[in-house]
C-alpha positions as CSV (number, residue, x, y, z in Angstrom):
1,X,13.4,19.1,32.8
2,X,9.9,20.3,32.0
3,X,11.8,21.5,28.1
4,X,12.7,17.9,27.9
5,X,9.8,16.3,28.7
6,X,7.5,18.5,26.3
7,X,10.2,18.0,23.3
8,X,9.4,14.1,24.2
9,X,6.1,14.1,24.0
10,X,5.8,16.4,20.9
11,X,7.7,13.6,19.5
12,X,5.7,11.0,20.8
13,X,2.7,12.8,19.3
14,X,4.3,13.1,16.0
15,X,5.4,9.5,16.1
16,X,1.4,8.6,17.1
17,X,0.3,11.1,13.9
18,X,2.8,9.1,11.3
19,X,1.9,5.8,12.8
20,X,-1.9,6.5,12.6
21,X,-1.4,8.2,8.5
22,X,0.1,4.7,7.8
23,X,-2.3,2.6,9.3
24,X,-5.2,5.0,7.3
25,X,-3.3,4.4,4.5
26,X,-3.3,0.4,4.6
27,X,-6.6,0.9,5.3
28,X,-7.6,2.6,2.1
29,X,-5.7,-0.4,0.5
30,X,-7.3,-3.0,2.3
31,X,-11.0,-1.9,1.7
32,X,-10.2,-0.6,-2.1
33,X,-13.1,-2.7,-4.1
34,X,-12.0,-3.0,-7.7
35,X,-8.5,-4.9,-6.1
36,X,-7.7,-5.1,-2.7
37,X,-9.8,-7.3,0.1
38,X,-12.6,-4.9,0.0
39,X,-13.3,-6.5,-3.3
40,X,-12.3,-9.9,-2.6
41,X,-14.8,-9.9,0.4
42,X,-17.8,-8.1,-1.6
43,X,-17.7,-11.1,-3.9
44,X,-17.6,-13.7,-1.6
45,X,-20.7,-12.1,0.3
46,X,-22.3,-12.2,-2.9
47,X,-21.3,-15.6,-3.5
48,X,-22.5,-16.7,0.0
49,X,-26.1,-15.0,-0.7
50,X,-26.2,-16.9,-4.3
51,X,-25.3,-19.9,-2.2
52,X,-28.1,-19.4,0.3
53,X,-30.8,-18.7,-2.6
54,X,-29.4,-22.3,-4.3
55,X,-29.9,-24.1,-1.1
56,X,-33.6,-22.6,-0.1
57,X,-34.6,-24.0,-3.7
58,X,-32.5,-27.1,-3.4
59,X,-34.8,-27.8,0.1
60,X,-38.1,-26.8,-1.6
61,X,-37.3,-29.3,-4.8
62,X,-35.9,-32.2,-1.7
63,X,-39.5,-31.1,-0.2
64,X,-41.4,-31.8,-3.0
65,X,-39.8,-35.4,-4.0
66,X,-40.3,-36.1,-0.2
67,X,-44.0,-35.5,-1.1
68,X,-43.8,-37.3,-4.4
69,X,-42.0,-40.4,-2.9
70,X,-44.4,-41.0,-0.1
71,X,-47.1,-40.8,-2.2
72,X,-45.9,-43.3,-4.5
73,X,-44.8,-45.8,-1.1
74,X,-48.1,-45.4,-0.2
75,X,-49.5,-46.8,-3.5
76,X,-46.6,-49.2,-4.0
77,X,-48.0,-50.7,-0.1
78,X,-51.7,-50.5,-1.1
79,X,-50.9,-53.0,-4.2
80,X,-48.7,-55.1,-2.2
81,X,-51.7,-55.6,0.6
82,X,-54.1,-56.4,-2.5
83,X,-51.8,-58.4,-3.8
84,X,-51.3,-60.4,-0.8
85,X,-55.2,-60.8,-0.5
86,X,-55.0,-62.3,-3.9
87,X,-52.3,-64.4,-3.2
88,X,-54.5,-65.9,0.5
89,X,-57.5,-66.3,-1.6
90,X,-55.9,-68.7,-4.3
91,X,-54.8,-71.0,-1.5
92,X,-58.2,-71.1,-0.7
93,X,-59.1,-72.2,-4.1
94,X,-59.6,-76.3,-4.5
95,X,-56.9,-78.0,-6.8
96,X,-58.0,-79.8,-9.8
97,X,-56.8,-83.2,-9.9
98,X,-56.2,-83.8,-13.5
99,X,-55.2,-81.1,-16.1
100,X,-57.7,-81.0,-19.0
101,X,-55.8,-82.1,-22.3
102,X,-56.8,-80.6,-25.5
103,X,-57.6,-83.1,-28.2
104,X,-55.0,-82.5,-31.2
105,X,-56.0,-83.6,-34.7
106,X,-52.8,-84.5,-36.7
107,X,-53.6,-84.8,-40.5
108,X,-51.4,-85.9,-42.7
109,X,-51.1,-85.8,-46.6
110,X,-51.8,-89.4,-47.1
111,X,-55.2,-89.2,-45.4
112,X,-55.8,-85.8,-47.7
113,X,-55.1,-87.7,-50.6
114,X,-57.1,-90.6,-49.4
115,X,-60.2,-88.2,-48.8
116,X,-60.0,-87.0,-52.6
């Protein structure tokens, strides 16, 4: 019984040894860099960094329009205040009642010939 039992485990062992030299071997294949996953994983890491870099400077350029856009509101609501100041104080201004007409002087060639 004891015979039987050891043969068993020695094959259990063996069986353990080939399962654990196939798994090493997928392994291998699975972290190879120039073709398998390995690879396929080292680029997209780099990809993800280049991605992270892009965005930083995409949120430093967003940043800096912020800056330049509420400047410019500011301005553009300063002019609109004076402008409504301007607008309140020529109400105030008294209406003329008649507008002035310019005086037009018409000649015409019978009154050039007239004058020679």
């Amino acid at each position: 019984m004891e015979l039987l039992s050891d043969i068993l485990l020695a094959i259990a062992a063996l069986g353990a040894g080939a399962y654990c030299h196939v798994l090493s071997n997928r392994l291998k294949r699975f972290n190879a860099l120039e073709n398998g996953m390995g690879g396929a994983i080292a680029v997209l890491s780099q990809q993800v960094d280049e991605m992270t870099r892009a965005l930083d400077q995409a949120q430093l350029a967003a940043q800096g329009s912020t800056e330049g856009l509420k400047a410019l509101v500011d301005r553009a609501e300063g002019a609109a205040a004076r402008l409504d100041l301007l607008m309140a104080t020529l109400h105030d201004l008294p209406e003329s009642e008649e507008p002035v007409r310019r005086l037009r002087f018409v000649r015409r060639r019978r009154d050039l010939e007239a004058a020679e």
